[in-house]
C-alpha positions, -999 to 999 in steps of 0.1 A, spaced: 66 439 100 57 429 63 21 412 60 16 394 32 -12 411 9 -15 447 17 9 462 -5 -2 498 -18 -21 494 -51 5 528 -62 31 508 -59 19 482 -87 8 519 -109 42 528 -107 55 495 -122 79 509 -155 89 470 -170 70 436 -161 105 425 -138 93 457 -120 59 442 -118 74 408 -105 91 422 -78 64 443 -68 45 412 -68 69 395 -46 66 415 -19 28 413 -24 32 375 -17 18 367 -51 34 344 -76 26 355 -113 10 322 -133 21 334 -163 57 333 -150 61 299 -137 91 272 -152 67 245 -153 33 248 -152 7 235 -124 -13 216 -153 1 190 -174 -14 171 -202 -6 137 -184 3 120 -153 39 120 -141 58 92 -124 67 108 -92 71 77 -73 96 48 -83 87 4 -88 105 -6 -58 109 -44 -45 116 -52 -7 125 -89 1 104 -110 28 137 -128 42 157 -100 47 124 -84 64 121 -110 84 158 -113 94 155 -77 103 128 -79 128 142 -110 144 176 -87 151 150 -59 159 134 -77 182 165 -78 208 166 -44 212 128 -32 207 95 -44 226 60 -33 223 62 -7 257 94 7 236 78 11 203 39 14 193 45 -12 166 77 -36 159 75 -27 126 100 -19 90 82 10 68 89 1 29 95 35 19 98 47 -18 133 50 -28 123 91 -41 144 115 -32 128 138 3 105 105 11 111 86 42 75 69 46 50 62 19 53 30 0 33 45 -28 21 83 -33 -14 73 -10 -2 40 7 20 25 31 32 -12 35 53 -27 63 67 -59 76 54 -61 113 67 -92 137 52 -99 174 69 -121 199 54 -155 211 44 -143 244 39 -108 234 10 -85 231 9 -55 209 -16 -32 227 -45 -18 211 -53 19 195 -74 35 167 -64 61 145 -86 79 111 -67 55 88 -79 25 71 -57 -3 75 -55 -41 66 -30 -69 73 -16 -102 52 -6 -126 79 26 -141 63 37 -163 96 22 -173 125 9 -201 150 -18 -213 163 -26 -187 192 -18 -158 175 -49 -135 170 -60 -98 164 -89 -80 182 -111 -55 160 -137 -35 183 -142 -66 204 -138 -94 178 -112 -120 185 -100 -132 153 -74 -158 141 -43 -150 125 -37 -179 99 -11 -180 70 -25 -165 41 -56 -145 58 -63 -107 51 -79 -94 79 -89 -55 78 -86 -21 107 -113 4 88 -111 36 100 -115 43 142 -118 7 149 -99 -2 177 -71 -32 166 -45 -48 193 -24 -79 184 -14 -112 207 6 -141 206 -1 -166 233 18 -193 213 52 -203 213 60 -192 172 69 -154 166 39 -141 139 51 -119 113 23 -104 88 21 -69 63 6 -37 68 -10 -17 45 -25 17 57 -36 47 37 -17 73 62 5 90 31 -33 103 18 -41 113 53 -11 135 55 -20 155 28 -52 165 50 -41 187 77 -72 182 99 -79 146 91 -55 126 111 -64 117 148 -46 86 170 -59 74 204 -46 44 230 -69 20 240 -76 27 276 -70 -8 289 -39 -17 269 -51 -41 249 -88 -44 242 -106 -74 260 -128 -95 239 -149 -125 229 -138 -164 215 -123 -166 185 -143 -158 157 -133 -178 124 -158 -161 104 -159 -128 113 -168 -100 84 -134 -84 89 -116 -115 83 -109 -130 48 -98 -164 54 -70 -182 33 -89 -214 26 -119 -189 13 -104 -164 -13 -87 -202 -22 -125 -214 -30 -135 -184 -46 -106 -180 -68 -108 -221 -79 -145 -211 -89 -136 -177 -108 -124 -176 -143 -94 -163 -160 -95 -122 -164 -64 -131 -188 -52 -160 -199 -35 -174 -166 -42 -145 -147 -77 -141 -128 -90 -119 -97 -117 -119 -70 -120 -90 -47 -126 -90 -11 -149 -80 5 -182 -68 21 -170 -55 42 -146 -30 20 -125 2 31 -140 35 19 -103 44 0 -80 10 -5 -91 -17 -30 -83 -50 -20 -79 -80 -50 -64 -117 -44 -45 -127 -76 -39 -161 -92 -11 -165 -116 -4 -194 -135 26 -197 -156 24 -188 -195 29 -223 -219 19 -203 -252 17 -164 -247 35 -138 -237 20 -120 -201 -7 -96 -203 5 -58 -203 -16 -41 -177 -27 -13 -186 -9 23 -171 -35 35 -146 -41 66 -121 -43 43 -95 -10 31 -67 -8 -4 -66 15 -26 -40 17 -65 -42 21 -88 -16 34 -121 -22 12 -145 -4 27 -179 -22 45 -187 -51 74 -170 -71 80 -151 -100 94 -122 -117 76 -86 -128 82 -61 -151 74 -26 -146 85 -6 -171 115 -17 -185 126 -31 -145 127 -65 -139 117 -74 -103 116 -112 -93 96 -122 -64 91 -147 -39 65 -157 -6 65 -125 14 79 -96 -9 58 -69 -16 65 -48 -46 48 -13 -60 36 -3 -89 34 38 -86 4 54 -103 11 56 -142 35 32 -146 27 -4 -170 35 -34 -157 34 -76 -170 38 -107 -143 53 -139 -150 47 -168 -125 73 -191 -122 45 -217 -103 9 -210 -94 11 -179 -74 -14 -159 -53 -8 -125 -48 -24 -100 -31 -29 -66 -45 -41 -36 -24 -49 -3 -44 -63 35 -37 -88 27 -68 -117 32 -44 -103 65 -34 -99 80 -69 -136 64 -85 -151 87 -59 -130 114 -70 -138 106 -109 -99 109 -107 -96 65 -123 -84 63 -158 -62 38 -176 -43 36 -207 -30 6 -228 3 1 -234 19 -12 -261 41 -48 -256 84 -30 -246 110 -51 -258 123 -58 -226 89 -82 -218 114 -110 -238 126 -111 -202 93 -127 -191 92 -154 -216 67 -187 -213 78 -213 -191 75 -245 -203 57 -268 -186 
């Protein structure tokens, strides 16, 4: 048997011509740096991942067919995984994030677990009785409401109403993957964790009629544009921002700036239409959309629209890894004129 690393140093002595050296190298296990086609370092990011676009209605369709032939003791989740359109990829949304359209039954209970991964959830559809439990907290799942999973917190879903819920996932699993040792998954014991009354104010809830009221008193980061973050409580790796857009009347959209950071929208009202790079995406309630890390991007509202946009921009500020660059106006941003009022 061959083990990697123990060749005998006469053997690299004996080398006559550097492809000599290269082979003797081989079966050293040893790559040569100098040797590489493309180097390990590069002067700036690449664009590894693609701006994709996934469409609330067909989502929706999907899990309402889904749901005929898949229940909550069949799967762990009823749920679709929007996954990057790159070519080897079959999961992440984004390079460090995942997003998916998630649908329970009225009547149905989606029993509870914890895993190592942050998570957080836009409720998109739902009635009256529908609720999550976070490590004992019952709280209300209402149109429009972000409510957050941090890390090894137990989360179950119910729907005691008669209206099926649907809602959007966001987790940062993708960056857990890259850690061998960091992922662990456990079942709650009891199915699905028991808990308290509904809590409409609970921490890990961020109610629709709030972020409303804080983004009426906010002002504009860019003309028709403006932000407020959510949160205490916040998730040590994803960045969580609720967007108003307004549509232009005199100037063009603002060009956001290319940044290190993934970013994925959710629609939670409104339509519209995005450009990222020189791809035009038009949106409505319910789509999400990604911007991969590097890439520009401009919104155009059609009507006042909130969206919601989740980021790893926590994850790389620890890492000192956050850095932006301005972009110049493309040509193609004529596609995202001013609508006249």
């Amino acid at each position: 048997m061959h083990i990697m690393g123990t060749t005998d140093p006469a053997e690299f002595a004996a080398t006559t011509s550097l492809d000599d050296l290269h082979r003797a190298l081989e079966r050293f296990g040893v790559d040569p740096g100098w040797a590489k086609r493309e180097p390990s370092l590069w002067p700036s990011p690449r664009q590894g991942f693609k701006p994709a676009h996934w469409s609330y209605t067909s989502g929706r369709a999907a899990l309402e067919a889904a749901s005929r032939f898949v229940s909550t003791e069949f799967a762990e989740r009823r749920n679709l995984i929007l996954f990057n359109p790159v070519e080897g990829n079959r999961y992440a949304t984004s390079r460090t994030l995942i997003s998916a359209y998630q649908m329970v039954l009225a009547g149905e209970t989606a029993r509870s677990h914890r895993h190592t991964p942050n998570a957080l959830r836009l409720v998109m559809d739902a009635g009256p009785d529908t609720f999550t439990i976070v490590e004992g907290h019952r709280l209300p799942m209402v149109a429009g409401d972000v409510l957050l999973t941090p890390n090894w917190h137990w989360h179950g879903h119910a729907n005691e109403g008669p209206q099926n819920a649907f809602w959007i996932d966001f987790l940062d699993v993708p960056m857990m993957h890259f850690i061998d040792g960091g992922m662990f998954f456990e079942r709650h014991p009891e199915g699905i964790e028991s808990a308290a009354p509904i809590e409409h104010d609970a921490s890990m809830r961020f109610a629709r009629a709030d972020w409303m009221a804080a983004l009426d008193a906010a002002s504009d980061d860019h003309p028709g544009e403006r932000r407020v973050t959510l949160g205490p409580p916040c998730l040590d790796t994803i960045g969580l921002q609720m967007m108003r857009l307004d549509p232009p009347t005199q100037s063009a959209p603002v060009v956001h700036a290319r940044t290190t950071a993934s970013i994925i929208y959710a629609v939670a009202d409104g339509s519209g239409e995005t450009l990222i790079g020189d791809e035009r995406f038009a949106w409505a309630r319910g789509d999400v959309f990604v911007v991969p890390a590097w890439w520009p991007h401009a919104h155009g509202a059609h009507e006042r629209s909130h969206l919601l946009r989740v980021t790893d921009e926590p994850f790389l500020e620890r890492l000192h890894w956050l850095r932006s660059e301005d972009q110049p106006v493309p040509a193609a941003l004529a596609r995202l004129a001013p609508v006249s009022r």
